[in-house]
ZAMARGU-4260 file (C-alpha; in steps of 0.2 Angstrom, whole numbers, plus 5000, padded with zeros to 4 digits):
<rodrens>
0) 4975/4755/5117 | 4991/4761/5121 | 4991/4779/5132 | 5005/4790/5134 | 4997/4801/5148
5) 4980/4792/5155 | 4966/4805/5151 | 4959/4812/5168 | 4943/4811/5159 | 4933/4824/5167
10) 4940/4823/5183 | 4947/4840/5180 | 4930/4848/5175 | 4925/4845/5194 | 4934/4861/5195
15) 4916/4870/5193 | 4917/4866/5213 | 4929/4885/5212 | 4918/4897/5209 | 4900/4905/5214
20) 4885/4900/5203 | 4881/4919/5198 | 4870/4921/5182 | 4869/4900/5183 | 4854/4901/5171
25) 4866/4905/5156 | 4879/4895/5150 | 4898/4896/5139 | 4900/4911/5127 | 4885/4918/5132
30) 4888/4921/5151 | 4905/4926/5148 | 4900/4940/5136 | 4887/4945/5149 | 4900/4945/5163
35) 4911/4958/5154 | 4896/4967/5148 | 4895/4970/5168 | 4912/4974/5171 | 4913/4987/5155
40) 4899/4997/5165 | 4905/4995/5183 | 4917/5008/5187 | 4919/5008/5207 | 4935/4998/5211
45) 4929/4988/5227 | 4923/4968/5231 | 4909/4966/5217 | 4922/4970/5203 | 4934/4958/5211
50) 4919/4946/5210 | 4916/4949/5192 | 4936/4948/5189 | 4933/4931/5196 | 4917/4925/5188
55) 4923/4929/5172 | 4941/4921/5175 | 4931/4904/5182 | 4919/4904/5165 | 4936/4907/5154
60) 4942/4889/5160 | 4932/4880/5147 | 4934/4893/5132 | 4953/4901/5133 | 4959/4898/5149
65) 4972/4911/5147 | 4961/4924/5146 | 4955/4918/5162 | 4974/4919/5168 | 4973/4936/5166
70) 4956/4941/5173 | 4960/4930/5187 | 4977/4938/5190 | 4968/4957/5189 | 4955/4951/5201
75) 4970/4945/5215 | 4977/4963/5212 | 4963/4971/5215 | 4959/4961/5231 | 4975/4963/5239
80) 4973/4982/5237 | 4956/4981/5246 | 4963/4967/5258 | 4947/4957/5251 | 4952/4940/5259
85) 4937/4932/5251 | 4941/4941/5234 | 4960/4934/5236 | 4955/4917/5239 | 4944/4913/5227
90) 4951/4924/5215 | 4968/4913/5218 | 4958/4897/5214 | 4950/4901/5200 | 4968/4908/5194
95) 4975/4893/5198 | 4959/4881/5190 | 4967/4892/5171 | 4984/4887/5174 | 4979/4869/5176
100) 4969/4871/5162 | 4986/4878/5153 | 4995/4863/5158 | 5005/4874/5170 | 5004/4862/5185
105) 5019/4869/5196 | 5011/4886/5196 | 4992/4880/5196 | 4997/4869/5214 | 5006/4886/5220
110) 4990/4896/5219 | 4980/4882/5226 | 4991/4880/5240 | 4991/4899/5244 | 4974/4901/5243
115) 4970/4886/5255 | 4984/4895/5269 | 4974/4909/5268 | 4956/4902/5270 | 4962/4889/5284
120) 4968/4907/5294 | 4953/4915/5291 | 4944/4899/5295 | 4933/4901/5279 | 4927/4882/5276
125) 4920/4884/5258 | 4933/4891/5253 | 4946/4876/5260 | 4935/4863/5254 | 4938/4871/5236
130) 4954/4874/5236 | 4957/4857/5244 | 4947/4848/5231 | 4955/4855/5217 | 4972/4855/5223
135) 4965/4834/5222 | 4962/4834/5205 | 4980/4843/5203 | 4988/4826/5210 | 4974/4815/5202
140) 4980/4823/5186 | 4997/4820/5190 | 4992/4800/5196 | 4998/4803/5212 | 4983/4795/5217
145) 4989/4793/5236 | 4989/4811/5239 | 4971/4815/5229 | 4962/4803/5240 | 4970/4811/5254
150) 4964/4827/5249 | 4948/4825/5241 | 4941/4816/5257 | 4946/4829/5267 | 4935/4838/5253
155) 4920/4830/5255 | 4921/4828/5275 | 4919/4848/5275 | 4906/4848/5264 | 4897/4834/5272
160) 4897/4846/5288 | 4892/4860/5278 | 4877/4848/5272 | 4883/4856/5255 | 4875/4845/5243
165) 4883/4851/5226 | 4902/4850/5236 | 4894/4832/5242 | 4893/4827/5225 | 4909/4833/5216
170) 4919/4825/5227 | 4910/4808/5227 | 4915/4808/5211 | 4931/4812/5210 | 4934/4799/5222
175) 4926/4787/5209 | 4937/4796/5194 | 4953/4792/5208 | 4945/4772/5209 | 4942/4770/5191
180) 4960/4778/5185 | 4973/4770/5200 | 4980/4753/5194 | 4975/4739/5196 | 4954/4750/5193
185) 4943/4748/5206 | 4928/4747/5194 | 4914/4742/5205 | 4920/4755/5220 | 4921/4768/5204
190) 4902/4765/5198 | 4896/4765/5217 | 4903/4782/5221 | 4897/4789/5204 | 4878/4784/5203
195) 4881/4793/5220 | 4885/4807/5214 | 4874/4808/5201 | 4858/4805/5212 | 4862/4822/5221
200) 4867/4831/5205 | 4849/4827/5197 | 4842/4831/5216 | 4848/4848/5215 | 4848/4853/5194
205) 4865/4851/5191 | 4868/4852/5170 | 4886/4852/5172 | 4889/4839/5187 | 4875/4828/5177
210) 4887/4829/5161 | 4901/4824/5168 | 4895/4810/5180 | 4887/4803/5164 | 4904/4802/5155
215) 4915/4796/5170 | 4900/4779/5171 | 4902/4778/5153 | 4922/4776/5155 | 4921/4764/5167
220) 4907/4753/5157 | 4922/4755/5144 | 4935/4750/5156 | 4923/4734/5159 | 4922/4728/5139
225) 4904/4736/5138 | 4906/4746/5125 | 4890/4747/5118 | 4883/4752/5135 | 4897/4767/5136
230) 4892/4773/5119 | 4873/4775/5126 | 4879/4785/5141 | 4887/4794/5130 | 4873/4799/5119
235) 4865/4804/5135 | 4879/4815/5140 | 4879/4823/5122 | 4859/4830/5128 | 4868/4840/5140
240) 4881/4846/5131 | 4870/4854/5118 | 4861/4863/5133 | 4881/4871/5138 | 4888/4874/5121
245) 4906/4873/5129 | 4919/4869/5120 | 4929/4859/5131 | 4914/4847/5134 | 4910/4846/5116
250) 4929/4841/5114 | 4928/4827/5130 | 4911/4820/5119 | 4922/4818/5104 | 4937/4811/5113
255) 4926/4797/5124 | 4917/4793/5110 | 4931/4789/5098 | 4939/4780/5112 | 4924/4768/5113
260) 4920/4764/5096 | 4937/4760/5096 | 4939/4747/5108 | 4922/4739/5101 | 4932/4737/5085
265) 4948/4729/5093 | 4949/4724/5112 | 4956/4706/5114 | 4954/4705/5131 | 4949/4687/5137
270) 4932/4695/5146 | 4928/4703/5126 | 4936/4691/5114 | 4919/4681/5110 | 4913/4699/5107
275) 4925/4705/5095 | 4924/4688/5086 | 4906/4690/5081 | 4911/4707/5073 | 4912/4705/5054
280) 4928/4712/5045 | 4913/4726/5038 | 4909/4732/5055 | 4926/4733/5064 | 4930/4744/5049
285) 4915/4752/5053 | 4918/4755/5071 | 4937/4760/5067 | 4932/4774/5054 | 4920/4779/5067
290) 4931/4781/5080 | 4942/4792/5069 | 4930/4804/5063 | 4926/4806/5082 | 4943/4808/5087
295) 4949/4820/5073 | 4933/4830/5078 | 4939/4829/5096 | 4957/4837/5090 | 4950/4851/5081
300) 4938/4854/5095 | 4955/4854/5108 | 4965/4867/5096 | 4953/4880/5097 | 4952/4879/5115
305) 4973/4874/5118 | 4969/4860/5124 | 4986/4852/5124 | 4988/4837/5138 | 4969/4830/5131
310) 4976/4830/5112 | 4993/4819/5117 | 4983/4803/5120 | 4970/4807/5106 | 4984/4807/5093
315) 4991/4791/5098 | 4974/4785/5097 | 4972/4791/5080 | 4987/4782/5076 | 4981/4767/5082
320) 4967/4766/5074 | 4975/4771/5057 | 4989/4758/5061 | 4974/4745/5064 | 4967/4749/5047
325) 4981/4747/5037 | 4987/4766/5035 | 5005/4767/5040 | 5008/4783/5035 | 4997/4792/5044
330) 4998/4782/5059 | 5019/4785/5059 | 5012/4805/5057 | 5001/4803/5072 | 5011/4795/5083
335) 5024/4808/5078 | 5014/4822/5086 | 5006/4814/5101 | 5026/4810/5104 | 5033/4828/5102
340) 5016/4834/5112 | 5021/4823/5125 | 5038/4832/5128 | 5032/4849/5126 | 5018/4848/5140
345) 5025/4836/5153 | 5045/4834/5154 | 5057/4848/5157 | 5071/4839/5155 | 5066/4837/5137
350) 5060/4854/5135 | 5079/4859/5141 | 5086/4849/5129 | 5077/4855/5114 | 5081/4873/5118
355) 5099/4868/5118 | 5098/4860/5102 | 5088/4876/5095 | 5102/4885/5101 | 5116/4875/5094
360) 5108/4876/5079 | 5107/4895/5078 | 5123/4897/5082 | 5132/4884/5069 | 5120/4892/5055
365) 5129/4910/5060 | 5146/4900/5060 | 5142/4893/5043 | 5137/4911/5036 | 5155/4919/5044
370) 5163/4903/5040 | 5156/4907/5020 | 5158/4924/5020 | 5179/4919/5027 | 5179/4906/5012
375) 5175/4923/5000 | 5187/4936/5007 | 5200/4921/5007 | 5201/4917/4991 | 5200/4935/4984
380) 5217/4936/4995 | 5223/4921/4987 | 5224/4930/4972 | 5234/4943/4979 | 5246/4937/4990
385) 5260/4924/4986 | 5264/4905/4988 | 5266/4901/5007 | 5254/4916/5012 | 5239/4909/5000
390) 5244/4891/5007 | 5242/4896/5025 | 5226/4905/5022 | 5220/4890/5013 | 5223/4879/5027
395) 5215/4888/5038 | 5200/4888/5029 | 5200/4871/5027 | 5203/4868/5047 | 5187/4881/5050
400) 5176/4869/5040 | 5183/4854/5046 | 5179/4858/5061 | 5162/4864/5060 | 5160/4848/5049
405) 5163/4838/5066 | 5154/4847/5077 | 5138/4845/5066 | 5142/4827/5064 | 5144/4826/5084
410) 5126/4835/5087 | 5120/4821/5076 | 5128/4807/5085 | 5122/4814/5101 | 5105/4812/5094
415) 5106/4796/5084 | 5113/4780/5084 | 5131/4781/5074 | 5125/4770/5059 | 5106/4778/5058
420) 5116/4794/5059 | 5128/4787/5043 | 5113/4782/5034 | 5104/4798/5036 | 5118/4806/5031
425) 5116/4798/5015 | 5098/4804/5014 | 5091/4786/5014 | 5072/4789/5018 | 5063/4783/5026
430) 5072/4773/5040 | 5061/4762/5045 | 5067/4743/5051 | 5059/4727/5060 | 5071/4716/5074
435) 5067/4701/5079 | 5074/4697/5094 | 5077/4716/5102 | 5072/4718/5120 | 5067/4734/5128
440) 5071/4741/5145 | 5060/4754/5155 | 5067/4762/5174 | 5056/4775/5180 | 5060/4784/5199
445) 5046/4777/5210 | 5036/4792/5215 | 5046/4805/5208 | 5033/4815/5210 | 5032/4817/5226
450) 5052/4819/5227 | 5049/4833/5217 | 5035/4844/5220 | 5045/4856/5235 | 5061/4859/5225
455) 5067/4871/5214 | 5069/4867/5194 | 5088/4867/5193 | 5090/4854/5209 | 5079/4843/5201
460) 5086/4845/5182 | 5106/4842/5193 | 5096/4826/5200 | 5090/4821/5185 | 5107/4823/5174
465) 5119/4815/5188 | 5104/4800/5189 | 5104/4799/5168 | 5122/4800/5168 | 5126/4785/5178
470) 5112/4772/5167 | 5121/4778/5154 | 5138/4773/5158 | 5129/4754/5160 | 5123/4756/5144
475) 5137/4759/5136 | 5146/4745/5146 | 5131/4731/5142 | 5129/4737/5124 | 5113/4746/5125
480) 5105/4758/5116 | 5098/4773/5123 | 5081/4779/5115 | 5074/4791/5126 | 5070/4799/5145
485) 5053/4805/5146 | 5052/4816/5163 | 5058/4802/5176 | 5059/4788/5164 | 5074/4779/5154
490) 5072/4768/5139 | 5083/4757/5131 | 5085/4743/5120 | 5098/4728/5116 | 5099/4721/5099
495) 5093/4737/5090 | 5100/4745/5077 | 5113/4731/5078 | 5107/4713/5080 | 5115/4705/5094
500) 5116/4687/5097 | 5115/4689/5117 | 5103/4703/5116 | 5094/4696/5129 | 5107/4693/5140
505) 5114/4710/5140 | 5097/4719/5143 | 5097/4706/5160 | 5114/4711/5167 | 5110/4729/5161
510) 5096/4730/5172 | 5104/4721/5186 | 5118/4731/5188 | 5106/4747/5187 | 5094/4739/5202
515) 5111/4734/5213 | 5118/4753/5209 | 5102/4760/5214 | 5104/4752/5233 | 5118/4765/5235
520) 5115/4776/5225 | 5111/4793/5233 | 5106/4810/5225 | 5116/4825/5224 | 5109/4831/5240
525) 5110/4815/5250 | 5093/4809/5247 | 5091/4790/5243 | 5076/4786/5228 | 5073/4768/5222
530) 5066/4763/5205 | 5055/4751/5195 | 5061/4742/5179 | 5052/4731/5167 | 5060/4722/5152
535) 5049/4712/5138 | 5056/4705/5122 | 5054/4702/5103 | 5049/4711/5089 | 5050/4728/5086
540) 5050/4740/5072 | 5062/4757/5074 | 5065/4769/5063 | 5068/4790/5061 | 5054/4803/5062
545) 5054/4821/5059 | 5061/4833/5045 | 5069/4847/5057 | 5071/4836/5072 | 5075/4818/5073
550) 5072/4806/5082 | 5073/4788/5084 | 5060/4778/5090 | 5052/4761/5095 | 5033/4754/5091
555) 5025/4737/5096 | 5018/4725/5108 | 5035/4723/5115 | 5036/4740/5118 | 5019/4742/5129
560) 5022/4729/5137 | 5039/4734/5143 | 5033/4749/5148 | 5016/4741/5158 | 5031/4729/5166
565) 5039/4745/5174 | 5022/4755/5177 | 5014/4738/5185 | 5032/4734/5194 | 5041/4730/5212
570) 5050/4745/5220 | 5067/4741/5219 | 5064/4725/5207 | 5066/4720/5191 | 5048/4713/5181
575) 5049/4704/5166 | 5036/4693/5154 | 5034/4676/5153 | 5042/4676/5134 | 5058/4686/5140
580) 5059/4671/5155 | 5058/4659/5138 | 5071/4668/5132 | 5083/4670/5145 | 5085/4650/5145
585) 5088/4649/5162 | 5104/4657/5160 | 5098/4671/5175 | 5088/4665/5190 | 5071/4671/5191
590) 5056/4671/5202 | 5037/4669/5199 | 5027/4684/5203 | 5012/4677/5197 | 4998/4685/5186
595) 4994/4705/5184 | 4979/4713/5176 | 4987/4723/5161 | 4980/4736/5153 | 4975/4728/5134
600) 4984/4713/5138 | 4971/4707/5152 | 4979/4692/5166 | 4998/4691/5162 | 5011/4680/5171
605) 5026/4690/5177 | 5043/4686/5183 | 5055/4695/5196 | 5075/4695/5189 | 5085/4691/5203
</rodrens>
């Protein structure tokens, strides 16, 4: 199933590692009410409030993690006045655990980050191998899976030499969430580090690090085609679950199992086709209305808790499986959200451009309303003033709408394709149409990440904008056309909204000349990056979405695959499918790379464009 932002899965909830185990026998709601009970009737401003502040701000994380912002933030406050070092740490980490929770990754790192400076000077190692591990999960979150090795093994060799048994087993597991989620999985290494940890979570009576090692095995069984076993583990984890009465686990229950039963219903994997063929019509549209009642569940669960990064890939699950039953309208509606979602959490650029337009809007609406109120004052003056007078005001009044005219109709074109824009113009709905032979371009900065993380927002949004600037100037030359950026990456497409009889051709040269630019290509402040691009051909459907905001979009195989063709790529190379080689005619020269495990595709032979 397609996955706009792969799901940590847990990996996050080995933050529990933050925070000190007071009142351990109660669980959610309960202990956080009991906590602020605590706090109401303590008066004394000294280190056991700063622990409470903390306490309560860890057990928030799971229910509303910005009401453990702020007791987090009061508890920090209150520690620096005492010059608590303790207090600030941990007080910083479990600050720092809400923020991720939020989706505020820049500032949840920050936190992290100052908390581990201050333990490694005070030498405090429980508190480094904390903050270390959870700064791990951060990257893990981020896939920078180099750097959450690096850091969650320097985890577990502190708490191996603290004999700490619990910090022992949360970091075998994220190594195992790190194994199962890097590309291509290491499945087996995954399992092997999990039933590790989960032998020294039952040793020691661990609820919460049973639950979660329970759902990361079941992941894997479902990354391995064994669904059936997933969906047992699952019903195990769900035991547990009951025992916590948290919010965020119930939602990860819903989520994992809607993702299984639907993977039952439709993977065609080489290793599970014989599987899927013995299911009758009856039970795959079992297993499908399934899967959607446990991932609407798993929505409605993520809401009350502002949830937002879990619910992205669960709406284009939803779509999926709506799409795979027939239901196209719901699935476009779906697919619609998980998409705006996508924007909103994880890509300032987009988030930029949005309040631009926002903006733009606002201020043509109050140049419309003077523009209106000008048209009425005018034409009671036209009444009273003569010939030339009346003609001039007139003319000017008809240059004022003009011109507000065009630069409406030059918003839109800045949005939309010119002839999707005249055909929304004339309120032809909905815009929905199917090329046959369009081929999709994805370039993605290779580790933009780590390029990224020590500079400031408006560097990085000047990188970004010169870097943009210059694909664009090839696509224009190759005739492409530009769907989208999300955070570092650039799609485009030849052959769409126009058909094109060298569609292919252009997309070849297009992404040519954009690998040989990128051999000189330097950033605004001298730094050299490289990039990844993946191209895949065929048929696609495209069309408009949204009422307020449009936007016009891509679906299909061709489109997945393009993009797993980038993710899967080369540094600095060009990867495309064996079809697009079929298509190219031998009119490019081309290299076998040979064959690549694709996520829902299985074993794939891929080319190199040269």
């Amino acid at each position: 199933m397609k996955k706009i932002v792969l799901m940590t899965l847990f990996s996050g909830l080995f933050f529990l590692c933050t925070i000190s185990e007071v009142l351990s026998q109660k669980q959610g709601k309960e202990k956080v009410d009991s906590l602020i009970e605590r706090l109401d009737h303590y008066k004394a401003d000294d280190s056991l409030k700063v622990d409470l502040y903390r306490d309560i701000s860890f057990e928030y994380y799971g229910i509303d993690p910005g009401k453990g912002i702020e007791y987090g933030e009061k508890g920090v406050a209150l520690a620096e006045k005492l010059n608590y070092r303790n207090g600030i740490i941990f007080c910083l980490i479990s600050t720092g655990v809400c923020n991720w929770a939020s989706s505020n990754f820049p500032k949840a790192l920050d936190l992290l980050f100052k908390a581990l400076r201050i333990a490694e000077a005070t030498g405090n190692k429980i508190a480094i191998a904390k903050a270390t591990g959870n700064i791990g999960n951060i990257y893990a979150d981020q896939k920078n899976y180099t750097r959450a090795l690096e850091y969650y093994k320097k985890a577990l060799a502190i708490s191996e030499e603290l004999n700490d048994t619990k910090g022992m087993a949360r970091k075998l597991g994220n190594i195992g969430t790190i194994y199962k989620e890097m590309i291509p999985p290491d499945q087996p290494m995954a399992l092997e580090y999990y039933f590790k940890a989960l032998k020294l979570y039952e040793q020691i009576g661990e609820i919460r690090g049973i639950l979660v090692t329970i759902e990361n095995i079941s992941w894997v069984y479902s990354d391995q085609s064994k669904y059936k076993e997933a969906i047992a583990y699952l019903g195990k984890a769900k035991e547990f679950i009951d025992k916590t009465g948290e919010l965020r686990w119930v939602m990860y229950y819903y989520g994992t199992t809607g993702e299984a039963y639907y993977k039952l219903a439709t993977d065609t994997t080489a290793k599970y086709r014989k599987t899927l063929n013995s299911l009758s019509k009856k039970e795959r549209e079992k297993s499908l209305s399934l899967s959607l009642g446990y991932l609407l569940k798993a929505i409605a669960t993520a809401k009350q808790i502002k949830a937002e990064k879990q619910m992205i890939d669960w709406y284009g699950d939803i779509s999926e499986a709506y799409k795979d039953l027939g239901n196209w309208e719901p699935a476009f509606k779906y697919a619609d959200s998980s998409n705006r979602l996508f924007y909103q959490v994880f890509t300032v650029e987009n988030k930029i451009k949005i309040e631009t337009l926002d903006a733009k809007r606002e201020t043509e609406v109050k140049e419309k309303e003077i523009a209106l109120q000008q048209v009425r004052l005018d034409k009671a003056n036209i009444q009273r003033v003569a010939g030339a007078v009346g003609l001039i005001l007139l003319i000017i009044i008809i240059l004022v709408i003009y011109l507000a005219r065009r630069k409406s109709e030059s918003l839109l074109l800045n949005m939309l394709p010119a002839k999707i824009a005249r055909r929304l113009k004339k309120k032809e709905k909905p815009i929905a149409d199917m090329f046959e032979n369009a081929a999709v371009v994805f370039i993605d900065i290779v580790d933009f990440t780590g390029f990224a993380k020590d500079k400031d927002p408006h560097s990085i949004i000047e990188m970004l904008t010169d870097f943009f600037g210059r694909i664009d100037e090839l696509s224009d030359i190759f005739g492409m056309e530009k769907i989208k950026t999300i955070g570092d990456s650039y799609m485009a497409v030849s052959g769409v909204p126009e058909p094109s009889a060298d569609s292919i051709g252009n997309a070849a040269r297009f992404a040519i000349r954009c690998r040989d630019m990128m051999k000189e290509y330097k950033t605004p402040d001298g730094q050299k990056i490289s990039v990844r691009i993946g191209i895949d051909a065929g048929q696609v459907i495209a069309g408009v979405i949204g009422e307020k905001r449009f936007s016009y979009d891509l679906w299909g195989d061709v489109v997945n695959t393009a993009s797993r063709m980038e993710a899967l790529g080369v540094e600095g190379e060009i990867q495309i499918t064996e079809r697009f080689v079929k298509k190219l005619d031998g009119t490019f020269t081309t290299r076998e790379r040979g064959e690549i495990e694709v996520k829902g595709q299985g074993l794939m032979k891929t080319w190199i464009l040269s």
